[in-house]
matplotlib code that plots the C-alpha trace (Angstrom):
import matplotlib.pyplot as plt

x = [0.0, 1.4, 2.2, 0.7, 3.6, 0.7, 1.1, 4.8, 4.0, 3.5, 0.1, 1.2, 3.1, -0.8, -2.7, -0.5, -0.2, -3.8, -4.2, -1.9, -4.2, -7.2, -5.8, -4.6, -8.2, -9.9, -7.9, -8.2, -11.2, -11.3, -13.8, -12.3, -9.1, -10.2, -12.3, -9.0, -7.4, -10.1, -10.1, -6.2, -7.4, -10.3, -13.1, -16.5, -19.9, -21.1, -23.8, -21.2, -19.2, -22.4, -22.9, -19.0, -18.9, -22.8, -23.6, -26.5, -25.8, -26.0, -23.5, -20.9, -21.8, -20.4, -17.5, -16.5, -17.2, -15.0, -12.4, -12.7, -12.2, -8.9, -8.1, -7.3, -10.4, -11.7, -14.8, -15.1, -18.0, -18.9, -22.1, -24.8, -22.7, -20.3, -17.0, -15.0, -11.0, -7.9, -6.7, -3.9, -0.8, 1.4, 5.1, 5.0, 2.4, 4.2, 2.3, 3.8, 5.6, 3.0, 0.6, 3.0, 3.8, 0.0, -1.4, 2.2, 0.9, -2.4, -1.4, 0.9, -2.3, -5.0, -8.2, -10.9, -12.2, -15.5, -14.8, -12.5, -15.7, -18.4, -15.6, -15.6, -19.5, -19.5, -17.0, -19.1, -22.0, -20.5, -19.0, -22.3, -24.3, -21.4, -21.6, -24.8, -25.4, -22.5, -25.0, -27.8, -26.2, -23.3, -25.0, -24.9, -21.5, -20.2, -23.2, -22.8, -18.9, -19.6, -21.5, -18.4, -15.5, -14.8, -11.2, -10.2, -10.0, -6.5, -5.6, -3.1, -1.8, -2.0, 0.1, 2.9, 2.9, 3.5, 5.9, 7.7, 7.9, 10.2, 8.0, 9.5, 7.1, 7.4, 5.7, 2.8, 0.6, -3.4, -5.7, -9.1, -12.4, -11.3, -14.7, -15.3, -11.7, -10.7, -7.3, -7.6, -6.5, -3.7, -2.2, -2.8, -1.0, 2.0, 2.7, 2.5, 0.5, -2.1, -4.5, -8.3, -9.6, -13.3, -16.3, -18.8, -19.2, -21.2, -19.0, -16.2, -18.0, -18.4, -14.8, -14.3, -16.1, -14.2, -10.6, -9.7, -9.0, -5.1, -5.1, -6.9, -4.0, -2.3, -5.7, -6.6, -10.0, -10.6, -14.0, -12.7, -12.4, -9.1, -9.0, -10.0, -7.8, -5.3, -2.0, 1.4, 3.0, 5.1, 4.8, 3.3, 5.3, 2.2, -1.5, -4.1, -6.8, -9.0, -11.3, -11.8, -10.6, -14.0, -15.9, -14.0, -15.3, -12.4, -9.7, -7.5, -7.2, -6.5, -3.6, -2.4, -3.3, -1.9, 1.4, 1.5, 0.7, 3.8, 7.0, 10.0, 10.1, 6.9, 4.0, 0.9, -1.1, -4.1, -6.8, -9.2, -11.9, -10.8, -13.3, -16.8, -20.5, -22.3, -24.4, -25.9, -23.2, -24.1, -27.9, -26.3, -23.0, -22.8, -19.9, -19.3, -16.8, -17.3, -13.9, -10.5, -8.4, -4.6, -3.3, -5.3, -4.3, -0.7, -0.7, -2.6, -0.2, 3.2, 1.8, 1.0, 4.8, 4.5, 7.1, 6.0, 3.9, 4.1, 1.0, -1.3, -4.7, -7.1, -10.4, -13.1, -16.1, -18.5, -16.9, -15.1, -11.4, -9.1, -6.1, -3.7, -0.7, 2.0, 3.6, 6.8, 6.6, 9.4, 12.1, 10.3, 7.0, 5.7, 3.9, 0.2, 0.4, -0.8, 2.2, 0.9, -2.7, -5.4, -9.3, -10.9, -13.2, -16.4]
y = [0.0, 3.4, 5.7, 9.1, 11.9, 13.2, 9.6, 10.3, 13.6, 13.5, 14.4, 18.2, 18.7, 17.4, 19.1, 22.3, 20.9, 20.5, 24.2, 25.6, 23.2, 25.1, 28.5, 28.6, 27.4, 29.9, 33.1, 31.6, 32.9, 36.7, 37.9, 35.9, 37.0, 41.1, 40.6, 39.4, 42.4, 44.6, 42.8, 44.2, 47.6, 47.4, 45.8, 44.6, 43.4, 40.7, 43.3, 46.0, 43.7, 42.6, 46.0, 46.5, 43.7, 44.4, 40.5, 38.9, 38.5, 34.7, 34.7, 37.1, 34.6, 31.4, 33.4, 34.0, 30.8, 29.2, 31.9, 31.2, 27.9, 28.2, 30.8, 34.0, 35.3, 35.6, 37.1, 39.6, 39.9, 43.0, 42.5, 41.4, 41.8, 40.1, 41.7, 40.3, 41.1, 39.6, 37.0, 37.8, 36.4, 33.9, 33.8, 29.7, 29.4, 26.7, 29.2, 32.6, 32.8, 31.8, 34.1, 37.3, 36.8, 36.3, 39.4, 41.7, 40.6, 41.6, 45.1, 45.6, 45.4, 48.3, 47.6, 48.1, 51.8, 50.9, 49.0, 51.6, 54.0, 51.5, 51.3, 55.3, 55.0, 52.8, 54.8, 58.2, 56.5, 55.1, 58.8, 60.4, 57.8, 59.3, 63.1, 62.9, 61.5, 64.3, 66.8, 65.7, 64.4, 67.6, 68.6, 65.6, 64.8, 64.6, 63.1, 60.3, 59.7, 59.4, 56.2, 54.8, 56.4, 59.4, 61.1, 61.6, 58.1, 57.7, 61.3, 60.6, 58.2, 60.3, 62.7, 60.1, 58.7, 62.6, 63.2, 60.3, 61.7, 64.4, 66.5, 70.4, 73.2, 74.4, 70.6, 70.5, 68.8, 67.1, 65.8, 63.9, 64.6, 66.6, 66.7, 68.5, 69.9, 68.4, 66.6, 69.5, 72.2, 70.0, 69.4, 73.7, 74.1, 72.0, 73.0, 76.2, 75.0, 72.6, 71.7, 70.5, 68.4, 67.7, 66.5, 68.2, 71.6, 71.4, 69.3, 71.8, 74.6, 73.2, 72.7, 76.2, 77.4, 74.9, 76.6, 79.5, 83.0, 82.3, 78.7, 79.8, 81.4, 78.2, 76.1, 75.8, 74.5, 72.7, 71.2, 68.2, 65.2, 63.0, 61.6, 65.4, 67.2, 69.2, 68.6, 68.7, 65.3, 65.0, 68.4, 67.5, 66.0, 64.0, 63.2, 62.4, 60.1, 59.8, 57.4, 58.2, 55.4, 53.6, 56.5, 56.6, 54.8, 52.7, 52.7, 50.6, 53.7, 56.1, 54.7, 54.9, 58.6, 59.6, 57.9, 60.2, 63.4, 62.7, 63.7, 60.3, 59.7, 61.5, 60.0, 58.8, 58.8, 56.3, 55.7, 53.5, 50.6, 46.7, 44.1, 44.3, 43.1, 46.4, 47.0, 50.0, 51.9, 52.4, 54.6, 56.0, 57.0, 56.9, 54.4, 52.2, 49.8, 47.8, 48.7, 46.6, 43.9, 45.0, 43.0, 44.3, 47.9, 46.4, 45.1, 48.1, 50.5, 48.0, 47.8, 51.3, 52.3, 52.5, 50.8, 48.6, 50.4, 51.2, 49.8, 49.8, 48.6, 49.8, 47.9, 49.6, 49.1, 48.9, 46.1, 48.5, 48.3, 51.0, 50.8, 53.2, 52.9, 54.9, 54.0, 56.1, 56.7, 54.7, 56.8, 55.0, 55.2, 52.2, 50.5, 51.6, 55.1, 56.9, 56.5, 52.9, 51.7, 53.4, 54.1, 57.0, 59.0, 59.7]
z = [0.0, -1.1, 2.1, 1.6, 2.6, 5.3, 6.7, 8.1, 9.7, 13.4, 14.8, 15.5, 12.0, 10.4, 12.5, 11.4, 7.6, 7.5, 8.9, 6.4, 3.4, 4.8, 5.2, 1.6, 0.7, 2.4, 1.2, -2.6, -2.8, -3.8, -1.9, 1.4, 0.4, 0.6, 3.7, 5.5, 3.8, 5.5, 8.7, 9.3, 10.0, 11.6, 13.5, 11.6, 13.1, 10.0, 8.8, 8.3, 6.3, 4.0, 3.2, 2.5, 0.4, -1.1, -0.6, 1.8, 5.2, 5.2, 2.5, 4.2, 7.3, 5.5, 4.5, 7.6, 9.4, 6.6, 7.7, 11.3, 10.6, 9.5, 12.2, 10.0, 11.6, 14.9, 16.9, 19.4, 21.1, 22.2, 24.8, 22.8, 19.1, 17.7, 15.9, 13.4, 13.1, 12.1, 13.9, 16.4, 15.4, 18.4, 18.6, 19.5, 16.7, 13.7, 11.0, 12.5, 9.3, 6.7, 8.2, 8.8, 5.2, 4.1, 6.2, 5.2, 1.5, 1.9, 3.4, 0.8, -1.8, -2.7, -1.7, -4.2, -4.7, -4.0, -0.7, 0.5, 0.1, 1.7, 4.8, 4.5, 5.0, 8.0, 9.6, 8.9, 10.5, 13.9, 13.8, 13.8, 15.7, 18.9, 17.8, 18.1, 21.4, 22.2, 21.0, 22.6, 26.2, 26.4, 29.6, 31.4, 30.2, 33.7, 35.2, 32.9, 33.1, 36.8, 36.6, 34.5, 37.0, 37.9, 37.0, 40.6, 40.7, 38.6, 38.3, 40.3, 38.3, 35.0, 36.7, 37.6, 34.0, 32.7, 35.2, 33.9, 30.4, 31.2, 28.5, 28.5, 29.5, 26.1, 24.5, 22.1, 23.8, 22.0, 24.0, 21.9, 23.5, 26.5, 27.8, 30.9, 30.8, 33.8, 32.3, 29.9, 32.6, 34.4, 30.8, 30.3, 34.1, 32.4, 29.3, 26.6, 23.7, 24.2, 21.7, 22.7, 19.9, 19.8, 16.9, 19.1, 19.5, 22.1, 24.0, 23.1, 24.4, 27.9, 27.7, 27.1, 29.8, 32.2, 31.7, 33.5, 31.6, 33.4, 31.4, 28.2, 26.4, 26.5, 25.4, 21.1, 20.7, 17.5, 16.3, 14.4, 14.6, 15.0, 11.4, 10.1, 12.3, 9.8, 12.2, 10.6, 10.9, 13.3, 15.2, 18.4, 21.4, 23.0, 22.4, 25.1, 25.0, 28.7, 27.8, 24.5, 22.0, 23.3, 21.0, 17.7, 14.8, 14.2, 17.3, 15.5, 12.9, 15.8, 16.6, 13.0, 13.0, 16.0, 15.5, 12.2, 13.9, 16.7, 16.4, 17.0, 20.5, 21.1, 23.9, 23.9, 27.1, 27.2, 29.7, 28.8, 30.0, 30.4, 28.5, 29.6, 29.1, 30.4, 27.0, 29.0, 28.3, 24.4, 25.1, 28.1, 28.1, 24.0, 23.9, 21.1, 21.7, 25.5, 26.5, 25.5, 26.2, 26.7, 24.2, 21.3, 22.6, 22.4, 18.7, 17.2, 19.1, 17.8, 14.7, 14.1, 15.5, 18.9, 21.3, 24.0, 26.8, 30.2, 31.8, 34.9, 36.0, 38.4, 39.8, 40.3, 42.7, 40.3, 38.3, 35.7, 35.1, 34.3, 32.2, 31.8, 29.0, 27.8, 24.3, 22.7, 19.4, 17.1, 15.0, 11.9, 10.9, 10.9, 7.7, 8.4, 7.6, 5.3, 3.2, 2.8, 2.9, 4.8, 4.1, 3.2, 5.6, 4.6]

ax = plt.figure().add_subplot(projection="3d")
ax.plot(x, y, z, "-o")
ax.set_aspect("equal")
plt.show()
């Protein structure tokens, strides 16, 4: 009897051959193929990516279980949704080469003009759905943070992290959705030009009103948002974001943009929400993301430039968890800027 070349493999090395087999199956297909392409820059519920890809739902569904299957996707659930991105890539894994090369190859490649502009859409529409609760909720802004955490909680800890940047007075300091202006004013109190970036102008102009005529010299309010903000590359020394990233449309892109708009060696400061279930969150505090896990943070900030952070955690008594993380930006840029391939914003 004739002995297949499978047949001599030990049960790891077929396990992993047979991966490998169904991987290369499951990206021969164009469409799959492009969805694992979009999948690298961002985060897609099933529907979105039906629409992206104009196809059924129950079609883009089979696409993706097949995908799944061979582990180049995976879900994240997101309290009662479910997510679709990339598969994170492990260091011990027998395929870490096969799949750096196959994602690194499908990076490399333009996406189709008319997906790039359905992603646009999608993005414009998970923008809107936050400005808007922005516009309506600007008044209870604080009143509504409070039953997340309130800042007083890791201040402290904010401050130690800055401290431990040895930023000069003179820095050009961003901070994304300052809010109430709380951070706002200790970032005005430490340094000469700070910039307040905001997509509401409502929310702006209660930050306005919280800064002191001594501190507003050093303030410049700017009604954008973080993809439309008109920032010289590399001319600011550190950007903010106090629980933030869980409002933008595509966090994964923030990272991408931010790492553009900072200078080599320049900061990021990051205070965000651990992994949660609370779906409450979405009518009443307008998030759309339920926080994230620290290792996602890590491979969007690495892979957008970023060095390895600093990080802390801090419980909270009503079940939240805080994470705080402090990335330095690399001397290079890294490959997803906007000298390589990005999407268009609506």
């Amino acid at each position: 009897m004739a002995t297949k070349a499978t047949d001599k493999l030990k049960p790891a090395g077929l396990a992993s051959a047979t991966r490998l087999v169904g991987a290369c199956k499951a990206v021969a297909e164009p469409l799959r193929f492009e969805v694992v392409q979009v999948l690298g820059n961002d985060t897609f519920g099933v529907q979105e990516l039906a629409r992206i890809f104009d196809m059924p739902q129950p079609g883009m569904s089979h696409h993706l279980k097949i995908l799944a299957r061979s582990e180049l996707v995976q879900t994240r659930r997101q309290g009662n949704s479910i997510f679709y991105r990339r598969a994170l890539q492990r260091s011990d894994d027998e395929l870490a080469g096969f799949l750096a090369s196959l994602y690194e190859t499908a990076d490399a490649l333009p996406l189709r003009d008319e997906v790039r502009a359905k992603i646009a859409l999608v993005h414009a529409e998970r923008a809107e759905q936050s400005r808007a609760f922005f516009a309506r909720n600007a008044n209870k802004f604080s009143e509504n943070q409070a039953q997340l955490c309130d800042l007083d909680h890791y201040l402290p800890n904010l401050r130690e992290l800055l401290d431990m940047m040895e930023l000069s007075a003179a820095s050009t300091v961003l901070e994304v959705g300052p809010g109430a202006g709380d951070l706002l004013r200790e970032l005005a109190r430490r340094y000469e030009q700070v910039i307040a970036l905001d997509n509401s102008e409502e929310m702006l102009s209660i930050t306005r009103k919280s800064i002191g005529s001594v501190l507003r010299d050093r303030v410049t309010f700017v009604n954008a948002s973080l993809e439309d903000f008109d920032g010289k590359d590399g001319s600011l020394d550190c950007v903010v974001l106090n629980m933030v990233l869980h409002h933008l449309p595509s966090p994964r892109q923030a990272f991408n943009r931010i790492r553009e708009l900072l200078r080599p060696g320049g900061r990021l400061l990051l205070a965000d929400l651990g992994p949660h279930d609370q779906e409450w969150v979405r009518e009443s505090c307008g998030d759309v993301w339920l926080g994230f896990d620290p290792q996602e943070l890590r491979d969007w900030a690495l892979g957008a430039g970023f060095s390895e952070p600093q990080s802390l955690y801090l419980g909270l008594k009503n079940g939240f968890q805080i994470q705080i993380q402090s990335f330095r930006a690399s001397h290079e840029a890294a490959f997803h800027s906007s000298k390589g391939r990005q999407y268009d914003e609506a």
